[in-house]
C-alpha positions in Angstrom: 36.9 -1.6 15.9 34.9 -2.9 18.7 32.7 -5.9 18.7 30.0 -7.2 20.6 29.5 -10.6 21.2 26.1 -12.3 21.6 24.7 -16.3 22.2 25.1 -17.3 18.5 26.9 -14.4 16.8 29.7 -12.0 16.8 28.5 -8.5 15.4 31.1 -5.8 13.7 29.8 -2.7 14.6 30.2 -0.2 11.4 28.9 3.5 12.3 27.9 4.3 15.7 24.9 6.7 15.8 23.8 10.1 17.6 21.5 8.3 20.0 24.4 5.8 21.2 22.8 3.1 19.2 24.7 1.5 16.4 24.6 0.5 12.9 25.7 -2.9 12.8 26.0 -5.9 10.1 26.4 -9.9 10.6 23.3 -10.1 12.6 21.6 -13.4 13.3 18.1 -13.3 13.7 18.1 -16.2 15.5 20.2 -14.5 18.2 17.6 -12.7 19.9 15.7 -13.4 22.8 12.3 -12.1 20.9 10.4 -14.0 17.9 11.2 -12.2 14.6 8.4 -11.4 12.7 10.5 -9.3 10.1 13.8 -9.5 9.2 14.9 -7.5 6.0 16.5 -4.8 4.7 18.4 -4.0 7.4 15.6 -3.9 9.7 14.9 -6.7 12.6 11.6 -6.7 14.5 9.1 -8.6 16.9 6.9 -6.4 16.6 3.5 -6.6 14.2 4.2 -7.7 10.3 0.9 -8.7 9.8 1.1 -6.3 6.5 3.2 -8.8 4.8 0.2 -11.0 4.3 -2.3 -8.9 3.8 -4.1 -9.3 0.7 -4.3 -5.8 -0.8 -0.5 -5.3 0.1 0.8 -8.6 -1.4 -0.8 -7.7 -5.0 0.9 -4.0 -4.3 3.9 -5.5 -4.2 4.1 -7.9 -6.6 2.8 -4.7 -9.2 6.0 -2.9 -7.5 8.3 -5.8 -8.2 7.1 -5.4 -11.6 8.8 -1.7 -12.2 11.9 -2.9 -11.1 12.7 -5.4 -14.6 15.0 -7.6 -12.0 15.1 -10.1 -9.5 14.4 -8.6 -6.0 17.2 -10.3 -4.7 19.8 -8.4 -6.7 18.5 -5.1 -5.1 17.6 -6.1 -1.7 17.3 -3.2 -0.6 14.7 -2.6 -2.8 12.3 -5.3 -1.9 8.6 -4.2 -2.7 7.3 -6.1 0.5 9.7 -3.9 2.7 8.7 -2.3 5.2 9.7 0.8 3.6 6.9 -0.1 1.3 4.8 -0.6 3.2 5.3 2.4 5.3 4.7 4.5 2.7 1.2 2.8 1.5 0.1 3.9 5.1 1.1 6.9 4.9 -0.7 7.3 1.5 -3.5 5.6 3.1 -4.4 8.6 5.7 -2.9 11.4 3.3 -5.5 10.5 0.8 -8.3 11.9 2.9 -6.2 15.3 3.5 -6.7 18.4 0.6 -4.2 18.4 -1.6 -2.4 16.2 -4.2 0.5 13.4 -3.8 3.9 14.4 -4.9 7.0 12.3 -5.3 10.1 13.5 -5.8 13.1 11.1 -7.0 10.6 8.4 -8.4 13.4 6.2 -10.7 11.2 3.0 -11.3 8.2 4.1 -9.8 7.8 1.0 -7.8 7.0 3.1 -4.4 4.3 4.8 -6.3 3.2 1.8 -8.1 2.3 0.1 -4.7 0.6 3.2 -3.1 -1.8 3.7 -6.3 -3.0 0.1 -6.2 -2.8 0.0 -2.0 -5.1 3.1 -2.0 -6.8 2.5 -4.7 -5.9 6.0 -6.2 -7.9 6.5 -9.3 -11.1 6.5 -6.8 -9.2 9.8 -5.0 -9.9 12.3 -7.1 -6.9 13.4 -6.6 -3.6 13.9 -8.8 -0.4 12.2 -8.5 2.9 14.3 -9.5 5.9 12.4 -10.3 9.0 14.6 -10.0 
């Protein structure tokens, strides 16, 4: 197993990937020489997370959080205010003006869908939402 070291941490990399990056854990956010503006599920950035205070995605999430019927932090990788949720509230944001209805296969609690209904405000779509 090979490790890399860096100024305040030691990280174990796990799975190394087809692009010769690698899947790592242990990672310090504060080991970086960027300012993080998101750090979670598995995903460190400085760029842009202005999403995570934005009004109409905030109340999206906390509705998400709701499907769930646990504490986000026994499912962390199920966070509503992901980026994964929010990536797919702007997706549903410039699909809603395409033809065609929304589909979503593999829905379990329904908190992805939850947030893109309210985000989009979906019942003004006129579209219909299939939950598979």
């Amino acid at each position: 197993m090979e490790l890399i070291k860096t100024l305040k941490t030691t990280l174990e990399i796990k799975f190394p990937l087809q692009d010769g990056s690698f899947l790592v854990r242990g990672i310090d956010p504060g080991s970086f020489n960027f300012p993080v503006r998101y750090a979670m599920n598995r995903l460190i950035t400085g760029h842009n997370a202005d999403f995570m205070q934005e009004d109409k995605f905030v109340e999206a999430s906390r509705l998400a959080r709701q499907t769930l019927n646990i504490s986000p932090q026994s499912l962390p990788n199920s966070d509503p205010r992901s980026w994964n949720t929010y990536v797919c509230c702007w997706a549903a944001s410039h699909a809603k003006n395409l033809p065609g209805d929304f589909v979503e296969c593999g829905v379990n609690t329904g908190m992805y869908s939850t947030a893109v209904i309210h985000y989009i405000d979906f019942n003004r779509t006129g579209k219909t939402f299939f939950f598979v």
